[in-house]
MIDOSE-1310 file (N, C-alpha, C; in nm, 2 decimals, decimal comma, always signed):
residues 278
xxxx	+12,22/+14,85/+6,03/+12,33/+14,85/+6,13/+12,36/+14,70/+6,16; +12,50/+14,67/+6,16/+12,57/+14,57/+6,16/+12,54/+14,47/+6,33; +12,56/+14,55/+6,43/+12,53/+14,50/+6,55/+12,50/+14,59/+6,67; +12,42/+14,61/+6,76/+12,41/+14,65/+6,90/+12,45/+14,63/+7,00
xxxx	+12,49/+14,67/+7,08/+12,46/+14,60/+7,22/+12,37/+14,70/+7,31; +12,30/+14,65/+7,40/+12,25/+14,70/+7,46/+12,29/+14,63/+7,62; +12,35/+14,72/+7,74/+12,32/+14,66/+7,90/+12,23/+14,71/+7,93; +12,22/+14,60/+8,07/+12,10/+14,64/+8,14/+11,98/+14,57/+8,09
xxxx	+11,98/+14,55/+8,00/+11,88/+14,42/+7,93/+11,75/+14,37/+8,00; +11,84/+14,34/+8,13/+11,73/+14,24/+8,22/+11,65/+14,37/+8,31; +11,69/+14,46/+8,28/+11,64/+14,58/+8,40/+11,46/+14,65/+8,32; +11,43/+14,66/+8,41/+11,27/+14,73/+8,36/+11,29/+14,84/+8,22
xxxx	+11,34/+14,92/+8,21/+11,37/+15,01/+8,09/+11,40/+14,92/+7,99; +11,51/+14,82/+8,00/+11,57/+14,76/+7,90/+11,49/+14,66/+7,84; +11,38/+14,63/+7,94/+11,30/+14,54/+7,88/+11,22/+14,58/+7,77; +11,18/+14,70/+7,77/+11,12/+14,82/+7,62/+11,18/+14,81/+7,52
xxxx	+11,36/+14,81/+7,54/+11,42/+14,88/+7,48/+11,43/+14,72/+7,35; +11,41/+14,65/+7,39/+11,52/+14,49/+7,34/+11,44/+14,44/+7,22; +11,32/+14,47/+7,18/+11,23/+14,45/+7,08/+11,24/+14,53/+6,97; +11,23/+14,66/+7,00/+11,25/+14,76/+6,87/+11,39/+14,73/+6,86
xxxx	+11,49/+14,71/+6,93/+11,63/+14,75/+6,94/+11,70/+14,64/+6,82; +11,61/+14,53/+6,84/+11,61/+14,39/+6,78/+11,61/+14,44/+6,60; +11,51/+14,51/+6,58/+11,46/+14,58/+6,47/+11,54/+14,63/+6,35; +11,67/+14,71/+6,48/+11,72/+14,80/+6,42/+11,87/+14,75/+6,39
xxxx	+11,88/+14,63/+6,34/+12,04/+14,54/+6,37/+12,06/+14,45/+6,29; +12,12/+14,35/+6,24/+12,15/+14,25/+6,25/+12,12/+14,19/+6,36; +12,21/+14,20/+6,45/+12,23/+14,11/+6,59/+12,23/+14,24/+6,68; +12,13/+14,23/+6,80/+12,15/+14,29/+6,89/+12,21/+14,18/+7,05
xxxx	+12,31/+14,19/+7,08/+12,38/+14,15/+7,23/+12,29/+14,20/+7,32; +12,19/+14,17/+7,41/+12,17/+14,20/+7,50/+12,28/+14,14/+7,61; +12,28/+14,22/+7,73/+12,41/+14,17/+7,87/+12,35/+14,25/+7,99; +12,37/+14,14/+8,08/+12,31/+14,20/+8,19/+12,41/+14,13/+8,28
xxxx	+12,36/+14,13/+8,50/+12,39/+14,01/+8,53/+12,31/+13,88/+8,58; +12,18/+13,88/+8,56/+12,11/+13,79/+8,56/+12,19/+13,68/+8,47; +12,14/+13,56/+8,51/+12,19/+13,46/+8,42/+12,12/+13,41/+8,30; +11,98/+13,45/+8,30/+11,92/+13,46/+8,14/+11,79/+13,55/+8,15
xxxx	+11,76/+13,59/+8,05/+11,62/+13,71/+8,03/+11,50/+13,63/+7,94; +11,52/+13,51/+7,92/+11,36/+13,48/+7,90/+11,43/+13,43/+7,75; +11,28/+13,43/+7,66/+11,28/+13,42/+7,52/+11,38/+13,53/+7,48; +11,44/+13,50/+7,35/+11,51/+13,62/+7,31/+11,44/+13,66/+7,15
xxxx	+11,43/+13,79/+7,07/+11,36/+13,85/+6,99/+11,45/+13,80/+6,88; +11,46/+13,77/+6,75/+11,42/+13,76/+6,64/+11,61/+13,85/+6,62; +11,71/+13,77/+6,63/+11,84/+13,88/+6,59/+11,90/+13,90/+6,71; +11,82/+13,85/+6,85/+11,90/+13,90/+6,98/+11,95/+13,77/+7,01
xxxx	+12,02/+13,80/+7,09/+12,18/+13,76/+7,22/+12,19/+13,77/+7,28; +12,14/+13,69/+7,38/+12,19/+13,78/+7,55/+12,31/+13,65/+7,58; +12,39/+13,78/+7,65/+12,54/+13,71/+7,71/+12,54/+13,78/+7,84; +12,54/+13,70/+7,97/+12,53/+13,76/+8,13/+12,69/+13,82/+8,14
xxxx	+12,72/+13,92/+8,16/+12,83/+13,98/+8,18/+12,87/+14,08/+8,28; +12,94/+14,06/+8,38/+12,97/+14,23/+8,44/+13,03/+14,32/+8,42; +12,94/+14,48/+8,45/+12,96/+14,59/+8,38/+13,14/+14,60/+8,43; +13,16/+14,56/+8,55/+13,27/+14,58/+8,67/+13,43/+14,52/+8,58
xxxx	+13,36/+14,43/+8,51/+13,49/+14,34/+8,50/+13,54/+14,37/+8,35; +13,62/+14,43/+8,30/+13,66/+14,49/+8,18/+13,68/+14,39/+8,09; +13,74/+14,29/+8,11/+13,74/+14,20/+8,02/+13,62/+14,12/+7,93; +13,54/+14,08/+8,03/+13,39/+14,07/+8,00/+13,31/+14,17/+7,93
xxxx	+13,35/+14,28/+7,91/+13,27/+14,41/+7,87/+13,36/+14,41/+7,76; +13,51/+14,41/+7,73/+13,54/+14,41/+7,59/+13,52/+14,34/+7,51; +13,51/+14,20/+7,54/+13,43/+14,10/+7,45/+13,33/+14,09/+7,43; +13,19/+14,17/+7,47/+13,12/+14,16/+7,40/+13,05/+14,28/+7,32
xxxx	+13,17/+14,37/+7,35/+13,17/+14,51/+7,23/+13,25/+14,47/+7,10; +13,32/+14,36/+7,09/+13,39/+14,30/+6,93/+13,28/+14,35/+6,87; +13,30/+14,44/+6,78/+13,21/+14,41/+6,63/+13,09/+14,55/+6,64; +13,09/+14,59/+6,77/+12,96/+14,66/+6,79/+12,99/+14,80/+6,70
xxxx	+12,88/+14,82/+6,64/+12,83/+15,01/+6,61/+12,81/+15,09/+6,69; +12,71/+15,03/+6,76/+12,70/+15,16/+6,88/+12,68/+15,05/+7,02; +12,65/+15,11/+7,15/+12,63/+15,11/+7,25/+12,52/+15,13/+7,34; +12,38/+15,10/+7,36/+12,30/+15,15/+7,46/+12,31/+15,13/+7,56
xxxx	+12,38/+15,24/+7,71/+12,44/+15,16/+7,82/+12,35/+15,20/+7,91; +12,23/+15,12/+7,99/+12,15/+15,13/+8,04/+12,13/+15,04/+8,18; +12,27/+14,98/+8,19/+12,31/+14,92/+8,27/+12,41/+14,96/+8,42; +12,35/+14,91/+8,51/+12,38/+15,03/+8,67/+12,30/+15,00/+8,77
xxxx	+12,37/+15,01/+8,86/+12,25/+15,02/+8,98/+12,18/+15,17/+8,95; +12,01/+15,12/+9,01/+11,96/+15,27/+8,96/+11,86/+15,33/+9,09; +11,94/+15,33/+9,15/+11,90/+15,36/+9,30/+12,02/+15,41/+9,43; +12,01/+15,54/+9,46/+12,09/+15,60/+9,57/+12,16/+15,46/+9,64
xxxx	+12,30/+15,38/+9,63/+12,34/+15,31/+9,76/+12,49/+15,38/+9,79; +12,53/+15,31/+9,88/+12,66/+15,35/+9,91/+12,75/+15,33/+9,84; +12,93/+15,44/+9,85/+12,95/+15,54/+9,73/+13,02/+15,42/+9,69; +13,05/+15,33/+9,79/+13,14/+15,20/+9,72/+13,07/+15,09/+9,61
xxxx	+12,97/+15,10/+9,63/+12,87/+15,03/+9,56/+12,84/+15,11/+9,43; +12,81/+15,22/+9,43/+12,80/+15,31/+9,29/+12,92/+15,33/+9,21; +13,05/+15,33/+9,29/+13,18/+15,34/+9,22/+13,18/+15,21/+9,16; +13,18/+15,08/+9,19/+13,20/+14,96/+9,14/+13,15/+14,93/+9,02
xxxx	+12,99/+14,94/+9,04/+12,86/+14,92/+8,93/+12,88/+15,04/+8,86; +12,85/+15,19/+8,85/+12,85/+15,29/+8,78/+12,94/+15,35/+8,72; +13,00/+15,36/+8,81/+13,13/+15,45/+8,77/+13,23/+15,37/+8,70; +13,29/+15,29/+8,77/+13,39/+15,17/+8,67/+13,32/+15,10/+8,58
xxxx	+13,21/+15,05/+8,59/+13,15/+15,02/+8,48/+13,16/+15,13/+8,38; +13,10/+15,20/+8,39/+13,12/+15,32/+8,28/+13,21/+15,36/+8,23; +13,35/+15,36/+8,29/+13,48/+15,30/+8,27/+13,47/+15,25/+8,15; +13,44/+15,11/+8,22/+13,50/+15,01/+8,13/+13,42/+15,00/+7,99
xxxx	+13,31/+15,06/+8,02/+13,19/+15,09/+7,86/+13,25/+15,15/+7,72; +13,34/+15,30/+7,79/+13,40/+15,36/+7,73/+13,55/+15,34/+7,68; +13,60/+15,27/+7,73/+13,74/+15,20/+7,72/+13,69/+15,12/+7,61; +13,62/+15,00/+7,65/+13,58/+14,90/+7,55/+13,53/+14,98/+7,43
xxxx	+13,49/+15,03/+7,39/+13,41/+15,09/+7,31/+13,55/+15,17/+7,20; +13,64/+15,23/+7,30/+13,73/+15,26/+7,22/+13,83/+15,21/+7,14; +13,85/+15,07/+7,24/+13,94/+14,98/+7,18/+13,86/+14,92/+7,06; +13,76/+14,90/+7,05/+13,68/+14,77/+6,95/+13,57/+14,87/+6,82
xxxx	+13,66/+15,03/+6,83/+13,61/+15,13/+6,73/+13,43/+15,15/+6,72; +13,40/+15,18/+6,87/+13,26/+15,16/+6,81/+13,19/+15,30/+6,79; +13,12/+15,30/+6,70/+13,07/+15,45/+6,65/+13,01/+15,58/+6,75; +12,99/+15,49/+6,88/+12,88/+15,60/+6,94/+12,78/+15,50/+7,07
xxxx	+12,80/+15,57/+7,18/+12,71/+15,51/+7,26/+12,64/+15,60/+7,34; +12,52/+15,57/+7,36/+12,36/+15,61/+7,44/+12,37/+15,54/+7,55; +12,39/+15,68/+7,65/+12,39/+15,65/+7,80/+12,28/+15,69/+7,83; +12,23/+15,64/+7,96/+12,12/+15,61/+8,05/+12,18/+15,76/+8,12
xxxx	+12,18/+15,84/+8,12/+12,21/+15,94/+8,24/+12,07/+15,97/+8,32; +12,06/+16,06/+8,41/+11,98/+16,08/+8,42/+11,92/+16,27/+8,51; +11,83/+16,30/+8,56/+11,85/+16,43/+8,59/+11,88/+16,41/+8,76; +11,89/+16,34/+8,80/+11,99/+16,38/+8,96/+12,12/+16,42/+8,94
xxxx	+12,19/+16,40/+8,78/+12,30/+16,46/+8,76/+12,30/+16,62/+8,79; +12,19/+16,66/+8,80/+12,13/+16,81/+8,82/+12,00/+16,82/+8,90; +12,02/+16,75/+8,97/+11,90/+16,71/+9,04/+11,89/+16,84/+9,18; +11,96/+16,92/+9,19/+12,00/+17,01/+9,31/+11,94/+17,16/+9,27
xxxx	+11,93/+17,15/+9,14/+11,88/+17,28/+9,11/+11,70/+17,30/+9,12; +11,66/+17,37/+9,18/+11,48/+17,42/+9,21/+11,42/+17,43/+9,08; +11,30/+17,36/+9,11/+11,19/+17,34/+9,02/+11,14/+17,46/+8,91; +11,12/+17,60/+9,04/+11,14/+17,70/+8,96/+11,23/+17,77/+8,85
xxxx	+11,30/+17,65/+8,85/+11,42/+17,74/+8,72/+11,40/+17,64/+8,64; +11,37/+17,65/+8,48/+11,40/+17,53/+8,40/+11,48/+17,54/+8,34; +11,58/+17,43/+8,36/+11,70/+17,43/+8,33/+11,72/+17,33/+8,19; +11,80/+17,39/+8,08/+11,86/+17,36/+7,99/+11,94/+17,25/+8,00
xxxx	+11,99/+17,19/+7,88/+12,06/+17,08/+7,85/+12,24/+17,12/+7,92; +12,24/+17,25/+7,94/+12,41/+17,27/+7,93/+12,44/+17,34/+8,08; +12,37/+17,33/+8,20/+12,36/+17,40/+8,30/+12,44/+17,24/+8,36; +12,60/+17,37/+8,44/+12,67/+17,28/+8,52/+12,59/+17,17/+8,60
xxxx	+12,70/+17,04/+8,60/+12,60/+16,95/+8,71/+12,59/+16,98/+8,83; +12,50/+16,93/+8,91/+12,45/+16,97/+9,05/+12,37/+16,85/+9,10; +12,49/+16,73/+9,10/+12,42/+16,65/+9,16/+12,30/+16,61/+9,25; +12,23/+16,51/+9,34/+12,15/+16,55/+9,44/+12,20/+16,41/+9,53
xxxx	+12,30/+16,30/+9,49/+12,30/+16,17/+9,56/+12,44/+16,14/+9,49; +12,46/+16,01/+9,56/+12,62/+15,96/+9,48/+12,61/+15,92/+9,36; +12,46/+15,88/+9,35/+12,39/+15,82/+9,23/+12,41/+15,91/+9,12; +12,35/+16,06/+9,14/+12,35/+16,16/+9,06/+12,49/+16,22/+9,05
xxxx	+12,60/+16,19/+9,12/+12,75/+16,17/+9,08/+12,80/+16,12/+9,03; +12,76/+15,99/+9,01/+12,82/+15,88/+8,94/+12,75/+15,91/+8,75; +12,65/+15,96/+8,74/+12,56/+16,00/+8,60/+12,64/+16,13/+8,53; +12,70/+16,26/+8,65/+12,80/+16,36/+8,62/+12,91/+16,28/+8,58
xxxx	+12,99/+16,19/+8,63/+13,11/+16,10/+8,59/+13,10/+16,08/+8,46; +13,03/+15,98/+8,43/+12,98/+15,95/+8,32/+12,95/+16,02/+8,23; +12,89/+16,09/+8,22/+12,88/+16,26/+8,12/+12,98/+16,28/+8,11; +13,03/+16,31/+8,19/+13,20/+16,39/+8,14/+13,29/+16,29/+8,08
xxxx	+13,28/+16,22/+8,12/+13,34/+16,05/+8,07/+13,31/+16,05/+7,93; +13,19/+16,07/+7,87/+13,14/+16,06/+7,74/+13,21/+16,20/+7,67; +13,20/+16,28/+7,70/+13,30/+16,41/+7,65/+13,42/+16,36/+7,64; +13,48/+16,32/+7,77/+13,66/+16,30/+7,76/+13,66/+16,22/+7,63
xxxx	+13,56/+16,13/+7,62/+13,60/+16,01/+7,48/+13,52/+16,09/+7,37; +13,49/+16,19/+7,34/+13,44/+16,26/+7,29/+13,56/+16,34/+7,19; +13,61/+16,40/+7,25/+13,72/+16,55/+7,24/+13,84/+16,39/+7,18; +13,89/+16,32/+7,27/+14,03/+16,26/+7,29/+13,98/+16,14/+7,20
xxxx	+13,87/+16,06/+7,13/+13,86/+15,91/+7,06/+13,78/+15,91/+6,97; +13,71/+16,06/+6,98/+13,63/+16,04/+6,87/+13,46/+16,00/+6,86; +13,45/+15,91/+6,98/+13,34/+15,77/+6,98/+13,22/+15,89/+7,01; +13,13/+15,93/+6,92/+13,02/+16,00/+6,95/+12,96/+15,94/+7,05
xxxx	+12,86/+16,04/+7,20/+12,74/+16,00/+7,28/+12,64/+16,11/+7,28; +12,54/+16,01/+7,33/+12,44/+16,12/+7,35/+12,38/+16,06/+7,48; +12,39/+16,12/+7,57/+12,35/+16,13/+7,74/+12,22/+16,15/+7,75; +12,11/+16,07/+7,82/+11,99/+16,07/+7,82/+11,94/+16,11/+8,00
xxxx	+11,91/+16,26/+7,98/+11,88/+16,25/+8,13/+11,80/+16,22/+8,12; +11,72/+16,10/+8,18/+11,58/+16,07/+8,20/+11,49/+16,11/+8,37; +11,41/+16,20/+8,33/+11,34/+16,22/+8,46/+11,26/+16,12/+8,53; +11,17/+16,07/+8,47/+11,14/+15,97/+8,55/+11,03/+15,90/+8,42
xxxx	+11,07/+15,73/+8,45/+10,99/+15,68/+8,33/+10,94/+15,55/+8,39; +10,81/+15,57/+8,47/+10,76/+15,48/+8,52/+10,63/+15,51/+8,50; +10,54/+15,42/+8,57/+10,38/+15,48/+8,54/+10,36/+15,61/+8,64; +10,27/+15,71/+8,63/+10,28/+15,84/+8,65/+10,17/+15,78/+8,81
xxxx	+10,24/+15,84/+8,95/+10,19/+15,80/+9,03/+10,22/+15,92/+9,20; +10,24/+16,02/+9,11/+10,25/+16,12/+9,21/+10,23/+16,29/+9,11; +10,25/+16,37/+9,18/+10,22/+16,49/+9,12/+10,33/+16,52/+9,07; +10,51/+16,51/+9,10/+10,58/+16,54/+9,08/+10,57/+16,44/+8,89
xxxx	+10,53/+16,36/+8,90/+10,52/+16,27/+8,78/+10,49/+16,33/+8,64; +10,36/+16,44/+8,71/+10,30/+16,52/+8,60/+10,41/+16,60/+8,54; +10,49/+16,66/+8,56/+10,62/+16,72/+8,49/+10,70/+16,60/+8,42; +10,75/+16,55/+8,50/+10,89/+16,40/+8,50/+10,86/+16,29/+8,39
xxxx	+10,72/+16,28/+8,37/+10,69/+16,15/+8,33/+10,80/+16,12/+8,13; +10,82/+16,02/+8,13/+10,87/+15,97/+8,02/+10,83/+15,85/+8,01; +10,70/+15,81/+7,89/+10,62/+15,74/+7,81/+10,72/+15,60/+7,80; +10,68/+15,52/+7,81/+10,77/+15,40/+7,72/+10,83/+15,36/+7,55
xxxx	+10,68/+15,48/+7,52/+10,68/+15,46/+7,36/+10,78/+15,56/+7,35; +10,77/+15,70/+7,40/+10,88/+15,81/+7,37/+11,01/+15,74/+7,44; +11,05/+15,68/+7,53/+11,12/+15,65/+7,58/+11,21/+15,61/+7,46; +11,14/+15,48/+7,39/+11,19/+15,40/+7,28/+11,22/+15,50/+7,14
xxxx	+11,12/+15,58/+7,14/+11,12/+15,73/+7,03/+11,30/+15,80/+7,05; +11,31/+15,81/+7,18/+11,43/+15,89/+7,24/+11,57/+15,81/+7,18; +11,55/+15,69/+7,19/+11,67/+15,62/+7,18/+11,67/+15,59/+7,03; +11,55/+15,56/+7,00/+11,59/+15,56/+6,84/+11,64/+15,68/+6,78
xxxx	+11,63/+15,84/+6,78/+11,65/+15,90/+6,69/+11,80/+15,92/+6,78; +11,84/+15,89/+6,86/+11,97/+15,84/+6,93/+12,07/+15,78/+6,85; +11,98/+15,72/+6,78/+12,10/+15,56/+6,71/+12,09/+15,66/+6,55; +11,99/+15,69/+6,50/+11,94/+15,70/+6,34/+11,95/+15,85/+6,34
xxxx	+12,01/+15,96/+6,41/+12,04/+16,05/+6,37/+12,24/+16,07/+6,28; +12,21/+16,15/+6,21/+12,36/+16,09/+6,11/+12,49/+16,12/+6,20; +12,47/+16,23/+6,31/+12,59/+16,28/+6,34/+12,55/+16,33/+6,45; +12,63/+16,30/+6,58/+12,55/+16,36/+6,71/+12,68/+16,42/+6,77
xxxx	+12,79/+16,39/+6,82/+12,91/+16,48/+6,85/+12,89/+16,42/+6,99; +12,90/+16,49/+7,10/+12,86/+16,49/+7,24/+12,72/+16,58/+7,27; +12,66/+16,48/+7,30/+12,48/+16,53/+7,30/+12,42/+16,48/+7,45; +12,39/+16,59/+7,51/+12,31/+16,53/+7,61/+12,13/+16,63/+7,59
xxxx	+12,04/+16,55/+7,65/+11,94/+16,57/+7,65/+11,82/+16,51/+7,76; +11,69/+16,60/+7,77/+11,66/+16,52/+7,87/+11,55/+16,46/+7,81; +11,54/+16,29/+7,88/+11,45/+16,25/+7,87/+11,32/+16,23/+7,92; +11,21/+16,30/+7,86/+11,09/+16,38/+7,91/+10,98/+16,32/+7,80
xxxx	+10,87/+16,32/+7,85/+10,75/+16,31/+7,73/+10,74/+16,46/+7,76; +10,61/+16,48/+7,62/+10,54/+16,60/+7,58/+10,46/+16,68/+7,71; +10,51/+16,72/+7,80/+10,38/+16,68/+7,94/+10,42/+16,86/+7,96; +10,26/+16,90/+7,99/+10,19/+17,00/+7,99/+10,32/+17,13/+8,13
xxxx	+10,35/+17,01/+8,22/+10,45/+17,09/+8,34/+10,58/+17,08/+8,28; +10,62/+17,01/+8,17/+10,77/+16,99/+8,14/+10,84/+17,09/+8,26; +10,94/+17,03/+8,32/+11,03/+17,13/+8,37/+11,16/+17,17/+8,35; +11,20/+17,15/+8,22/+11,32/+17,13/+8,14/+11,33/+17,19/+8,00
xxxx	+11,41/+17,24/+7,95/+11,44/+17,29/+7,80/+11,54/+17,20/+7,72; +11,50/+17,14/+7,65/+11,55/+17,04/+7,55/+11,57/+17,14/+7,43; +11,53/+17,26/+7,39/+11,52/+17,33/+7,28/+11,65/+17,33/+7,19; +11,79/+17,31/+7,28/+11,95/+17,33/+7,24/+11,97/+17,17/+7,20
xxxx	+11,94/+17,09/+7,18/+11,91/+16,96/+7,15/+11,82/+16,92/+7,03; +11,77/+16,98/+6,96/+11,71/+17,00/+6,88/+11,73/+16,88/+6,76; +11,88/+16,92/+6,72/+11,97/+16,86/+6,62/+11,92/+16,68/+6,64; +11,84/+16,64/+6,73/+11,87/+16,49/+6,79/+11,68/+16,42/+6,68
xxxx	+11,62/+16,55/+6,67/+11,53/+16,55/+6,62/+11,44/+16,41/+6,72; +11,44/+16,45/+6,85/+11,34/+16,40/+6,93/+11,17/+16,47/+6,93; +11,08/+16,38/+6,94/+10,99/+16,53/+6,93/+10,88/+16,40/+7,02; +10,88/+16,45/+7,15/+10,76/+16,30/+7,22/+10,65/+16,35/+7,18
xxxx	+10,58/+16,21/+7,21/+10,38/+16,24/+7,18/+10,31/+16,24/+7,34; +10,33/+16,17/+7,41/+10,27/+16,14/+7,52/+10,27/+16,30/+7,62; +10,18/+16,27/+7,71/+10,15/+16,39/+7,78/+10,06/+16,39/+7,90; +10,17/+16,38/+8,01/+10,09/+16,30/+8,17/+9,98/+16,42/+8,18
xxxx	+9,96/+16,47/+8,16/+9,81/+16,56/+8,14/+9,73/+16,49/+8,21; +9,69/+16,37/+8,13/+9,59/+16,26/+8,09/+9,58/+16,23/+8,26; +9,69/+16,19/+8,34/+9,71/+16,17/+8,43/+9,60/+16,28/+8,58; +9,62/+16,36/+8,53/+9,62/+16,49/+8,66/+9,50/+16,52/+8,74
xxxx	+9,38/+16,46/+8,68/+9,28/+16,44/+8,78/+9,28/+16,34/+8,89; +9,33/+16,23/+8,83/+9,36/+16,13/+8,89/+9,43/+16,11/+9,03; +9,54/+16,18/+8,99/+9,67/+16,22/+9,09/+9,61/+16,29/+9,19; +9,53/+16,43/+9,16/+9,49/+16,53/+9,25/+9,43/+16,47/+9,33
xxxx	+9,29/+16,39/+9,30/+9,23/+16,32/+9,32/+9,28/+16,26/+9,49; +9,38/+16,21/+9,48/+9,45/+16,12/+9,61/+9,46/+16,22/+9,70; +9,45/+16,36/+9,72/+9,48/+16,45/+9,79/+9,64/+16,43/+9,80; +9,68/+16,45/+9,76/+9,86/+16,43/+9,82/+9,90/+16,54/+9,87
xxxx	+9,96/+16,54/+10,00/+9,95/+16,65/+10,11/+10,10/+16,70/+10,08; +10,06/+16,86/+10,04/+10,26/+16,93/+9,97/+10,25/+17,03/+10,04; +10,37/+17,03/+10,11/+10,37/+17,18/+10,20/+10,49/+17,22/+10,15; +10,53/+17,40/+10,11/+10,63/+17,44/+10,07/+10,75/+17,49/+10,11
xxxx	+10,78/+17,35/+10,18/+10,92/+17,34/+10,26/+10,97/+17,17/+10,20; +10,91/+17,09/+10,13/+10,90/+16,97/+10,09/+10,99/+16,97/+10,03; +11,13/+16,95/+10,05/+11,24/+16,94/+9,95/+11,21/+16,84/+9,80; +11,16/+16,79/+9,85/+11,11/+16,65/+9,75/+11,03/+16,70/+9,64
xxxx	+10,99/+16,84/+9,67/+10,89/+16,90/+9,57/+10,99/+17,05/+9,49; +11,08/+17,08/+9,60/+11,12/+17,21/+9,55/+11,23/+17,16/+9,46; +11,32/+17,06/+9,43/+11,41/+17,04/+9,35/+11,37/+16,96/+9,25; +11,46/+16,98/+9,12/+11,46/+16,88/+9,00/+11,45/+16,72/+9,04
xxxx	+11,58/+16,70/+9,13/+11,59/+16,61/+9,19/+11,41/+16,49/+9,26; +11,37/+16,56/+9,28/+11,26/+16,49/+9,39/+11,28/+16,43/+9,52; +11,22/+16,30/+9,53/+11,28/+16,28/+9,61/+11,42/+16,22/+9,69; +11,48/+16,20/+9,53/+11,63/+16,19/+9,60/+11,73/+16,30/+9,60
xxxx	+11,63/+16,46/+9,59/+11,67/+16,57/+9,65/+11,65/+16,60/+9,83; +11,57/+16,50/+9,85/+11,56/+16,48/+9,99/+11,60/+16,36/+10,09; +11,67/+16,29/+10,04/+11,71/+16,14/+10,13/+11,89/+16,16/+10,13; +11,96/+16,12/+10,26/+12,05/+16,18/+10,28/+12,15/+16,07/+10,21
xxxx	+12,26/+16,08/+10,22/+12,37/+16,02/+10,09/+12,39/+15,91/+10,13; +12,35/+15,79/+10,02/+12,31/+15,65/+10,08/+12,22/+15,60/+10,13; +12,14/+15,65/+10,15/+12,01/+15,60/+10,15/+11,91/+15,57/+10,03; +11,82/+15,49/+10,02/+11,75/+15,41/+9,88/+11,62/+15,60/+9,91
xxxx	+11,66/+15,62/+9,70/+11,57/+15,73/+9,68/+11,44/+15,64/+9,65; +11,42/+15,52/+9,60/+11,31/+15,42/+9,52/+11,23/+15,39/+9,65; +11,30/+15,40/+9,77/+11,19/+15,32/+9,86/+11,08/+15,45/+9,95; +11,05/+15,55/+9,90/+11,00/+15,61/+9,95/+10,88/+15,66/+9,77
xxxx	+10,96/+15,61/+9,69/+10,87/+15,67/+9,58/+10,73/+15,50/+9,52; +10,62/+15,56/+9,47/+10,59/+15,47/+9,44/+10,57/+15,45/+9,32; +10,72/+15,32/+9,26/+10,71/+15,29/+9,12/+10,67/+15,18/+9,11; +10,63/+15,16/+9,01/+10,50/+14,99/+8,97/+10,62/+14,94/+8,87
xxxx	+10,66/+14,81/+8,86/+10,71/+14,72/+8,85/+10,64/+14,67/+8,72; +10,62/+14,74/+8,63/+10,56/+14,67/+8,48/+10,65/+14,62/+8,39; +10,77/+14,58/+8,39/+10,87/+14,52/+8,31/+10,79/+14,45/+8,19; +10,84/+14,46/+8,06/+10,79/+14,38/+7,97/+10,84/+14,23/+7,96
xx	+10,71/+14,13/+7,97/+10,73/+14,03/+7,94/+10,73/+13,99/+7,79; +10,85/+13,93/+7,72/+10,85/+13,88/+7,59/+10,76/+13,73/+7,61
């Protein structure tokens, strides 16, 4: 493949992604809005750009094959703030992408897009959205954004709900968790499958609680190894105190099934900050 881009670059996920991604290209564009990301790998580019400003976002889709847009605020803020970064950005992902013929782009979606529906049900790739935050509104936008240029331009996606892909540090984790290595597994057979159409899927490791059906997704030929299992003595271990009125426990969502609209879902959860250093 001729060239990448990848946003979001400078963001903890992106930092996984920017090495293999390197791999898989000629030239991979990394873009973020930081003003630089360190060393760069062996074929990469980073150009600091914002998602917000269209112009900036079609110049550095010149030339591109595909798209990994992983770039966003990734955290419940206010709707003005998610509309700017998320939503117009995402915009402008897909406009640019259309103008500059590019084959297909991998969104970062994620499951607050459907985050409202109960633990007890596991829910499929194709079950209406049901937000849980503006955040998980702005990920529905986007989805359907990816269809509209889907049906009307052609530009294949494949929508990545990702549950949650940090180190595994609560019980809810033992379902949600998504590996870094599968992470990277997910987005490759993303880019290197021959024909994807409009594909959404969720992003999950192999984990013993999965609470999701990826089975209608099949065609993406993802298949994770990892398996928060490994995890579950550990976790229990802490006693973590669940009573079954715990919104935070009863929805897909978690806990930004329980924090009211605008309010930070991140600052009540605890995620560890392992970003890869090149």
């Amino acid at each position: 493949m001729k060239k990448l881009v990848l946003t979001g670059a400078a963001g903890r996920l992106g930092s996984y992604l920017r090495e293999p991604l390197s791999q898989m290209c000629d030239e991979l564009i990394s873009t973020d809005l930081s003003d630089d990301i360190g060393s760069t790998y062996s074929g990469e580019r980073y150009v600091k750009g914002d998602l917000a400003n269209f112009d900036e976002v079609n110049a550095i889709m010149d030339g591109a094959n595909m798209i990994i847009h992983f770039g966003a605020l990734s955290d419940e803020d206010s709707f003005d703030n998610i509309l700017n970064s998320n939503i117009i950005g995402s915009y402008n992902v897909w406009e640019a992408a259309a103008r500059n013929k590019v084959d297909r782009v991998i969104y970062a979606s994620s499951i607050h897009a459907v985050g409202m529906y109960p633990k007890n049900q596991q829910i499929g790739v194709n079950v209406p959205h049901k937000p849980d935050t503006f955040y998980g509104l702005a990920k529905c936008f986007a989805e359907d954004l990816a269809s509209l240029y889907w049906d009307k331009k052609q530009i294949e996606a494949v929508c990545l709900r990702i549950l949650s892909c940090a180190k595994v540090t609560s019980s809810r984790a033992l379902g949600s968790w998504l590996s870094y290595d599968d992470l990277i597994l997910l987005v490759k057979r993303s880019i290197d499958t021959p024909t994807t159409g409009f594909s959404v899927i969720y992003g999950v490791s192999n984990n013993d609680r999965n609470p999701v059906d990826n089975s209608e997704a099949s065609h993406l030929g993802y298949r994770p190894k990892d398996n928060a299992e490994i995890f579950a003595d550990a976790i229990f271990e802490k006693s973590e105190k669940i009573t079954k009125n715990d919104v935070g426990q009863i929805y897909h969502g978690g806990p930004f099934s329980a924090i009211d609209l605008g309010e930070s879902g991140k600052a009540i959860m605890q995620i560890v900050d392992d970003k890869k250093v090149n």
